[in-house]
N, CA and C atoms as a LAMMPS dump frame, in Angstrom:
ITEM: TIMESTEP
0
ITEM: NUMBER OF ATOMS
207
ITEM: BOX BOUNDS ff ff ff
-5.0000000000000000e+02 5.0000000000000000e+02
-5.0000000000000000e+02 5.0000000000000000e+02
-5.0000000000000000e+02 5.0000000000000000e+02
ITEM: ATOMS id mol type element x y z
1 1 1 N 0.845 -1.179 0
2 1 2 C 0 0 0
3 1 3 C 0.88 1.228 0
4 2 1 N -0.13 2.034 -0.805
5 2 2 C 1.095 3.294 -0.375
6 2 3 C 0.014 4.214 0.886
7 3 1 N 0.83 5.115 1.199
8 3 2 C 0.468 5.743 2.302
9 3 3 C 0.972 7.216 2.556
10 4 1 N 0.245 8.137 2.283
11 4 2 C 0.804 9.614 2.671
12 4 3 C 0.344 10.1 3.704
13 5 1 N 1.312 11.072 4.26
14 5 2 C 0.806 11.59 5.162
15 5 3 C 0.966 13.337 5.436
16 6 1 N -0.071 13.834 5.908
17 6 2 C 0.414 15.418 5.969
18 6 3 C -0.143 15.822 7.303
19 7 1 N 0.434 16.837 7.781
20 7 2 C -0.29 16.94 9.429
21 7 3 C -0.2 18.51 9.686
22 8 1 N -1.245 19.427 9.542
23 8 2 C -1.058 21.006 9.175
24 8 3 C -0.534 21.496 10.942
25 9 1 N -0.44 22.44 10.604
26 9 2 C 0.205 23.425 11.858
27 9 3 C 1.152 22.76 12.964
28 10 1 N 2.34 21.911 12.108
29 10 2 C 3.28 21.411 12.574
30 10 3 C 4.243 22.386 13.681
31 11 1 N 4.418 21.453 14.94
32 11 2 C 5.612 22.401 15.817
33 11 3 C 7.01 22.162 15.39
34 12 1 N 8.139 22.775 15.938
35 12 2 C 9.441 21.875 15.791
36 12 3 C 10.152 20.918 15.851
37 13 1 N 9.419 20.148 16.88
38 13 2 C 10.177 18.917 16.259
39 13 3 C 8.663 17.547 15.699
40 14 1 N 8.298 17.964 15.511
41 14 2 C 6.672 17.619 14.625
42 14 3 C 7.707 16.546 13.795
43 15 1 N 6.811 15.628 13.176
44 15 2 C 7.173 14.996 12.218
45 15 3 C 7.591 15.393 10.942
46 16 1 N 8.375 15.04 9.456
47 16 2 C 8.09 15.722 8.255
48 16 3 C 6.407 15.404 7.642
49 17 1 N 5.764 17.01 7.055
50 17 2 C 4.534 17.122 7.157
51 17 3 C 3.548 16.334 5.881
52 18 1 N 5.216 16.162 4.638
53 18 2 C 4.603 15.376 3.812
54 18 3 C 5.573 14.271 3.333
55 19 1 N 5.226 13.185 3.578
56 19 2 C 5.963 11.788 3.175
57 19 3 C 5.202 10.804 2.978
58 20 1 N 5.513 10.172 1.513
59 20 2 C 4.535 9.066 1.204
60 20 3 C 5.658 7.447 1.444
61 21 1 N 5.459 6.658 2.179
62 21 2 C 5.477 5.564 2.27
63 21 3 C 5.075 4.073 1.393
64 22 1 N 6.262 2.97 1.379
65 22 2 C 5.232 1.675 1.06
66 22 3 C 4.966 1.129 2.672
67 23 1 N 4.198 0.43 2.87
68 23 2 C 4.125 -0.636 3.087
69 23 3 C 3.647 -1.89 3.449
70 24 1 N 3.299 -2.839 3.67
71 24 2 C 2.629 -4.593 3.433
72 24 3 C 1.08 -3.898 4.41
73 25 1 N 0.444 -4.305 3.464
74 25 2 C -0.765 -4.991 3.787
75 25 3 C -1.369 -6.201 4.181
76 26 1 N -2.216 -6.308 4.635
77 26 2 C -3.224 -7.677 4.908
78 26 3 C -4.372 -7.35 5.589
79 27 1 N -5.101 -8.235 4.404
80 27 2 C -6.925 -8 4.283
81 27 3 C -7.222 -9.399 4.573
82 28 1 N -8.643 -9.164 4.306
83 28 2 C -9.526 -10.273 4.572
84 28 3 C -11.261 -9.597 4.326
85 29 1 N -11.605 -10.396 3.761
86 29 2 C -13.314 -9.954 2.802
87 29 3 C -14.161 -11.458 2.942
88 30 1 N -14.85 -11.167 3.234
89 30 2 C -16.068 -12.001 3.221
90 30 3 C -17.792 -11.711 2.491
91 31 1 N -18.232 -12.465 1.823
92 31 2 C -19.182 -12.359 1.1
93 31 3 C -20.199 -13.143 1.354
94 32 1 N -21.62 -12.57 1.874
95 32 2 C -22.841 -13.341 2.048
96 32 3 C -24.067 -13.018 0.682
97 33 1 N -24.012 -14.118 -0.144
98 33 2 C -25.136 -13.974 -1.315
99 33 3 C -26.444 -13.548 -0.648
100 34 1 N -27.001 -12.7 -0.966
101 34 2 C -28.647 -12.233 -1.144
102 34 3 C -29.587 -12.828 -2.06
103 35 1 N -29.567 -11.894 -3.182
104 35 2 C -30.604 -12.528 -4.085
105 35 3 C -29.476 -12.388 -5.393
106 36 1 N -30.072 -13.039 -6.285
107 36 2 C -29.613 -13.197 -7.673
108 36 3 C -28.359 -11.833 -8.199
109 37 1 N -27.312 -12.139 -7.842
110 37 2 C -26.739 -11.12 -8.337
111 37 3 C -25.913 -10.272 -7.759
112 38 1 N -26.482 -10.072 -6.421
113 38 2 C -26.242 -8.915 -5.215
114 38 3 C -25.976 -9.806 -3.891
115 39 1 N -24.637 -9.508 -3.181
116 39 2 C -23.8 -9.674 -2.171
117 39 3 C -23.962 -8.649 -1.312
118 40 1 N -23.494 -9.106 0.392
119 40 2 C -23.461 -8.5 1.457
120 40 3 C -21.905 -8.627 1.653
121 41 1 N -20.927 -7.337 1.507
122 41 2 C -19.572 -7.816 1.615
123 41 3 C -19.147 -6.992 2.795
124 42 1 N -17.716 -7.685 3.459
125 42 2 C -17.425 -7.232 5.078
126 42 3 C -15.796 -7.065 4.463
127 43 1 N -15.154 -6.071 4.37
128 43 2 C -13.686 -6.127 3.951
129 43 3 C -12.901 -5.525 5.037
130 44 1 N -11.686 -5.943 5.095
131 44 2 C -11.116 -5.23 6.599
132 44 3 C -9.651 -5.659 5.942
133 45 1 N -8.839 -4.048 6.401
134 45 2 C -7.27 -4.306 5.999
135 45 3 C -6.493 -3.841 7.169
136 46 1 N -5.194 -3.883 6.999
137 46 2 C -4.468 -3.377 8.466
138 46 3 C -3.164 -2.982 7.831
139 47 1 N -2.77 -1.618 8.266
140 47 2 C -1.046 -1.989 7.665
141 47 3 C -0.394 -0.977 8.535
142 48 1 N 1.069 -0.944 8.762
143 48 2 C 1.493 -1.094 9.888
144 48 3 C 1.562 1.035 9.479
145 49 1 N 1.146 1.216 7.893
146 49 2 C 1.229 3.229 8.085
147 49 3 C 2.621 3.493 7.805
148 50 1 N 2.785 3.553 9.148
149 50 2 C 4.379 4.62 8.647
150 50 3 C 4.185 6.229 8.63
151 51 1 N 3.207 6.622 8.947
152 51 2 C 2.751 7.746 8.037
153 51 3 C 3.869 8.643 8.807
154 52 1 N 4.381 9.518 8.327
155 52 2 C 5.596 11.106 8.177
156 52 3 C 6.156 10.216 10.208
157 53 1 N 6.76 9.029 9.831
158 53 2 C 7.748 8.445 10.703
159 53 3 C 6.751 8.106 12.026
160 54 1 N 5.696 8.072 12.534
161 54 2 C 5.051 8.278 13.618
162 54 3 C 4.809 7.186 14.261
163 55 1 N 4.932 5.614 13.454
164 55 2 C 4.565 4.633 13.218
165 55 3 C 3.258 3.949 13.083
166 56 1 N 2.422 4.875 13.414
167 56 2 C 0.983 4.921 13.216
168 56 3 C 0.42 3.255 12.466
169 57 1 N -0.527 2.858 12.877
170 57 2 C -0.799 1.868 12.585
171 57 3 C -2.355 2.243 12.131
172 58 1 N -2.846 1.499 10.724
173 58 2 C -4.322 2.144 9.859
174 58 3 C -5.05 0.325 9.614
175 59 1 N -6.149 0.558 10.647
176 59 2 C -7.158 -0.703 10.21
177 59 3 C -8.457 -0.101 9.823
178 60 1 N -8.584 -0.381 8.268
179 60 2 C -10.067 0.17 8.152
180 60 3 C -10.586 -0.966 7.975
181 61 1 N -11.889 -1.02 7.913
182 61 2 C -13.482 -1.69 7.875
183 61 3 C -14.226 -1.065 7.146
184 62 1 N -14.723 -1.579 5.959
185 62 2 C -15.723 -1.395 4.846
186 62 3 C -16.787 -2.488 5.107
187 63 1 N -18.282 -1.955 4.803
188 63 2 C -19.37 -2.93 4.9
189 63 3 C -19.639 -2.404 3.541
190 64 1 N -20.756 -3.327 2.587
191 64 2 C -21.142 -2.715 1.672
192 64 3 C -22.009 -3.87 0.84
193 65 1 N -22.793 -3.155 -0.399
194 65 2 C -23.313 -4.103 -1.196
195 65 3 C -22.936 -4.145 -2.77
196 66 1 N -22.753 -5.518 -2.984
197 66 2 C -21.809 -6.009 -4.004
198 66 3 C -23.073 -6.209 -5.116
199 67 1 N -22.639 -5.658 -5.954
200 67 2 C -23.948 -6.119 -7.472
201 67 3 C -22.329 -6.958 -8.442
202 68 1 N -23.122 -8.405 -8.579
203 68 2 C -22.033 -9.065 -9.889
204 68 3 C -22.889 -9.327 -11.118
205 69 1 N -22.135 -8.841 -12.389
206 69 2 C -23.213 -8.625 -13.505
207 69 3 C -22.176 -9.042 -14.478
């Protein structure tokens, strides 16, 4: 993943305010069929950030509905 980061009204020894990063991901998605076509999907990733040196760690969670056509 890439990963930027910016953080406004930085002090002195603040982090640098813009630095984009790689690094490793890992997900995991799950899919419950509905009706003909259309899914109930649960996706969730984690990666360890990095963002402007802080080490910050980013887990998001997406719910949503899947149409396959």
């Amino acid at each position: 993943a890439a990963v930027h980061g910016h953080f406004a009204g930085t002090a002195g020894s603040a982090p640098n305010t813009n630095k984009n990063t790689a690094a490793p991901v890992v997900g995991l998605a799950l899919e419950y069929p509905l009706q003909s076509g259309y899914a109930l999907r649960l996706d969730g990733q984690y990666t360890r950030g990095q963002v402007a040196n802080t080490g910050d760690k980013l887990l998001s969670v997406t719910v949503g509905l899947v149409a396959h056509f």
